[in-house]
C-alpha positions in Angstrom: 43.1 6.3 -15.0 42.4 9.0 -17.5 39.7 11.3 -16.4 37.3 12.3 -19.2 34.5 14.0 -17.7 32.4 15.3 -20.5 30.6 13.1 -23.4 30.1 14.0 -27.4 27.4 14.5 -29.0 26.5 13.5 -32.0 27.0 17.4 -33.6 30.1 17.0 -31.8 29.4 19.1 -28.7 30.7 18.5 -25.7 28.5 17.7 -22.7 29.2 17.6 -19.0 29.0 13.9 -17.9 27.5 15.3 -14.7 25.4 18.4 -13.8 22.9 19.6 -11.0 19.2 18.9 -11.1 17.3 21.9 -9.5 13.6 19.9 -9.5 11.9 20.9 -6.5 14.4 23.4 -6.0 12.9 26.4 -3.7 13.5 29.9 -5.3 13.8 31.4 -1.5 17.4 31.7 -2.3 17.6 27.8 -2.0 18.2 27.5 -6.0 20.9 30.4 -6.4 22.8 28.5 -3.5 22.8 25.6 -4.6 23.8 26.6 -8.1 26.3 29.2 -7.1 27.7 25.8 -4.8 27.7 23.4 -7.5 29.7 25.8 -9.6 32.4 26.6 -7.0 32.4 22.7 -6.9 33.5 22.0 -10.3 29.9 21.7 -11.9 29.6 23.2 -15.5 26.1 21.8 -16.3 23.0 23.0 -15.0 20.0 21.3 -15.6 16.7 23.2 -15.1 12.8 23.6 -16.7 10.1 25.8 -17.5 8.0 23.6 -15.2 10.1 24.0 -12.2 9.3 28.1 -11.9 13.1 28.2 -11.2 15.0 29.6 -14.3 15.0 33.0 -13.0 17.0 32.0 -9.7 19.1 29.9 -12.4 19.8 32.5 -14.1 20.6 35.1 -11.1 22.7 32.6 -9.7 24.9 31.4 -13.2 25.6 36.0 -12.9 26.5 35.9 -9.5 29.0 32.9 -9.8 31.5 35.2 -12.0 31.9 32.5 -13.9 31.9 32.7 -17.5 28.9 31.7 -19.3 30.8 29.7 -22.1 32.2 27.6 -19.6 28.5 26.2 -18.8 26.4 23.7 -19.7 22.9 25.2 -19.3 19.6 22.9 -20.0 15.6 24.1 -19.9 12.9 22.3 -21.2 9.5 23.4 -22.7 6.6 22.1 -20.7 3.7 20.0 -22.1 0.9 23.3 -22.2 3.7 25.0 -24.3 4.2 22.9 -27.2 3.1 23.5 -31.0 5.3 25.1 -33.5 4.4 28.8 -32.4 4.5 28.3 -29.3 7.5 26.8 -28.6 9.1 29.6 -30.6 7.7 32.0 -27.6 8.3 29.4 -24.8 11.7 29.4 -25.8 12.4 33.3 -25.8 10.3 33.6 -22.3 12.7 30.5 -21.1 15.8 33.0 -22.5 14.6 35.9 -20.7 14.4 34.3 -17.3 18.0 32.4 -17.9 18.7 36.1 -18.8 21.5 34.7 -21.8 20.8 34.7 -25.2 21.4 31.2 -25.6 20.7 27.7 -24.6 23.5 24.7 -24.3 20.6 22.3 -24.5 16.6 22.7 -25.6 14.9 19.8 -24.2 11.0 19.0 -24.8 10.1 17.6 -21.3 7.3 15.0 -22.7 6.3 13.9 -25.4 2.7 15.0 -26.1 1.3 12.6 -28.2 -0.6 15.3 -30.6 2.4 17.9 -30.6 5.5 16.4 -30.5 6.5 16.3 -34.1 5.7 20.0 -34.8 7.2 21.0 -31.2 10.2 19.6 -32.5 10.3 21.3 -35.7 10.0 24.8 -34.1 12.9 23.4 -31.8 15.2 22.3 -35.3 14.7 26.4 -36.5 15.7 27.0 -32.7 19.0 25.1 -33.4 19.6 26.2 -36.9 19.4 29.8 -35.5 22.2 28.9 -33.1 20.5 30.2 -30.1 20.3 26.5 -28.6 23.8 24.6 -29.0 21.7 21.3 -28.8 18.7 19.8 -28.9 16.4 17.1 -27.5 13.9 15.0 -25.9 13.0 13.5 -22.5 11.4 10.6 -21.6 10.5 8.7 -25.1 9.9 5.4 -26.0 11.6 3.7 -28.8 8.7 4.0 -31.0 8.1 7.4 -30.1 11.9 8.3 -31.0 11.4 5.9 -34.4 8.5 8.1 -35.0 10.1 11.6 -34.7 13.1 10.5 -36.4 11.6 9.7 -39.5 9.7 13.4 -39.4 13.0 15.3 -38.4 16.1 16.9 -39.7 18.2 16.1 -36.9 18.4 13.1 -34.7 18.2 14.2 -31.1 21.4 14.8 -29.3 20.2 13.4 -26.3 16.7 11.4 -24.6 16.7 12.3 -20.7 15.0 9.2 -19.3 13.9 7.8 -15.4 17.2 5.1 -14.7 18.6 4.2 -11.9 19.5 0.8 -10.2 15.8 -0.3 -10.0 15.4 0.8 -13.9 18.4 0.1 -16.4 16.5 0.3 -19.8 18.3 -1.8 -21.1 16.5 -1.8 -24.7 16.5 2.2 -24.8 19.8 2.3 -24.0 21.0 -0.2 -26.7 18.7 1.6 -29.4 20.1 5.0 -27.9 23.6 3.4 -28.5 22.8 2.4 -31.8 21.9 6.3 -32.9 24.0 7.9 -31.3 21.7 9.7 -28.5 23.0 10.6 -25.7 20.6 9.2 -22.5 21.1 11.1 -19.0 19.3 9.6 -15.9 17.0 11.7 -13.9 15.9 10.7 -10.5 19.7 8.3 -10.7 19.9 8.3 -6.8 16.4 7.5 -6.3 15.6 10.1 -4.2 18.5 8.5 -1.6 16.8 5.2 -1.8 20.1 3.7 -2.5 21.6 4.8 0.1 20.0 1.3 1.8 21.4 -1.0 -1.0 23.2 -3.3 0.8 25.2 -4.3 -2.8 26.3 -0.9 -3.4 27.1 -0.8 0.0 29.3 -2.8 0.0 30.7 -2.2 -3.3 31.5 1.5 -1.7 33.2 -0.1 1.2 35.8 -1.4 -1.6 36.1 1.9 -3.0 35.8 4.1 0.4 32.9 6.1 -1.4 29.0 5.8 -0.6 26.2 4.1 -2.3 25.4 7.0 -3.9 28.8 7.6 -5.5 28.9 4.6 -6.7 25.3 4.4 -7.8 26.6 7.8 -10.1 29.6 6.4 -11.5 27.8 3.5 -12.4 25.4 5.3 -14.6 28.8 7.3 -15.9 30.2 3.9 -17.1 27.3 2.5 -18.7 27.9 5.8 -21.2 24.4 7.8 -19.5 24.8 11.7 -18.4 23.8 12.4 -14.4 21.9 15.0 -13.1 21.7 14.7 -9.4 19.4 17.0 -7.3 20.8 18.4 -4.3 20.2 21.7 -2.3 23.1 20.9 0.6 26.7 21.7 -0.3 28.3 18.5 1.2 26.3 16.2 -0.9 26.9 18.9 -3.6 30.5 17.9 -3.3 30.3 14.6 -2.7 27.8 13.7 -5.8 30.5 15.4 -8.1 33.6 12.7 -6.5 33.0 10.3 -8.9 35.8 10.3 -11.5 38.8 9.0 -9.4 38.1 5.6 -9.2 36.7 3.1 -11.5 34.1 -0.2 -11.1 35.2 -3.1 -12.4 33.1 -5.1 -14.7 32.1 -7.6 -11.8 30.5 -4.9 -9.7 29.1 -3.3 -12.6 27.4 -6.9 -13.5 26.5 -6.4 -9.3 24.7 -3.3 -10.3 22.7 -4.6 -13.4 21.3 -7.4 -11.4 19.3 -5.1 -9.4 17.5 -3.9 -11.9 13.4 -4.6 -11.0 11.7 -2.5 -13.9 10.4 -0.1 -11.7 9.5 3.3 -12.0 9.6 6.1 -9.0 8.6 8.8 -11.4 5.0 9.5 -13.1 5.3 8.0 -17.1 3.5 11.0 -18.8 4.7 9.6 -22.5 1.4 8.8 -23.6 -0.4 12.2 -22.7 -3.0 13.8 -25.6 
């Protein structure tokens, strides 16, 4: 099996099929080692937000790591209190200085707030046409939400980081993602560990000498969606990123689909004023 580990955008930039999530992620020191961990890994995306109050230890840690900054991935997201054209502009520069680089991999606008979406995403466009962000995008819209911005915008976002898991395929976004060529990533794809207790991917892991959770990751990874898992511990650090030397076959993907219950583990803030 050929490993390809990375997925293209549609402005042709190459993006990390994997990366850590630092939600929740304590800035005691907890986010720099786990960051500084996933790097030493093999991790080259790091996926972090404005909301979490973490970018700084982000940042400290992507210095510390000695590890070039061209070589990752780096994703921040503007909150919902900083949207509007202006301020996005200055959300984006304070989101720079805590990173401390002078440029963003990916610019992500967290929700979509109903009244300031379109114009948020116009201050992002400049962003991109400045080249200070590599890519651009969205998280956590609905089809008609995407329709609606696309037929306001320049550029189709790069990418729509949604809730999926085994308990939530979205399957329509997906196809309609498919159809534009957006790239969807799955937050919250382990559920927490919930699928640790899967009995299917259980014992689809037994077949494959890898746990529920591995499989639950490459899973995602085949059905064409990015992964962000969270993790502060360095083993499961590690053992999140051991996903690309095996393959499920189309049986026990079909295994996987069937669980699929339409249910969210996540708040849905896509409708907020």
């Amino acid at each position: 099996m050929v490993r390809k580990d990375f997925f293209v955008l549609n402005n042709k930039v190459k993006m990390p099929q994997i990366g850590l999530g630092v939600l929740f992620a304590k800035n005691d020191g907890e986010v720099e080692n786990a960051v500084i961990s996933a790097l030493q890994t093999g991790y080259r995306k790091i996926d972090t937000a404005s909301a979490y109050q973490n970018e700084q230890s982000v940042g400290r840690a992507i210095k510390k790591s000695g590890i070039a900054r061209k070589e990752i991935f780096l994703t921040t997201k503007i909150w919902n209190n900083e949207q509007g054209y202006d301020q996005t502009l200055l959300a984006f520069d304070r989101s720079l200085e805590r990173l401390q680089t002078n440029y963003i991999d990916m610019y992500l606008m967290h929700w979509p707030v109903k009244s300031k979406y379109k114009e948020t995403y116009k201050a992002m466009e400049r962003i991109y046409k400045s080249g200070r962000a590599r890519a651009i995008g969205v998280c956590n819209f609905s089809i008609p939400q995407l329709e609606d911005l696309m037929e306001y915008s320049e550029c189709v976002p790069t990418l729509n980081q949604i809730e999926m898991h085994p308990h939530l395929s979205q399957n329509q976004l997906r196809d309609f993602a498919i159809k534009h060529n957006i790239q969807l990533e799955a937050w919250r794809p382990i559920m927490m560990g919930e699928v640790l207790n899967f009995p299917e991917l259980i014992q689809i892991g037994k077949a494959h000498n890898k746990s529920a959770v591995q499989i639950t990751l490459r899973w995602l990874i085949q059905r064409g969606v990015a992964v962000i898992p969270k993790s502060v511990n360095p083993l499961r650090i590690k053992e999140n990123f051991k996903i690309f030397d095996f393959e499920l076959s189309s049986e026990e993907m079909d295994i996987i689909e069937a669980l699929n219950k339409d249910r969210r583990l996540g708040e849905d803030l896509s409708h907020i004023e």
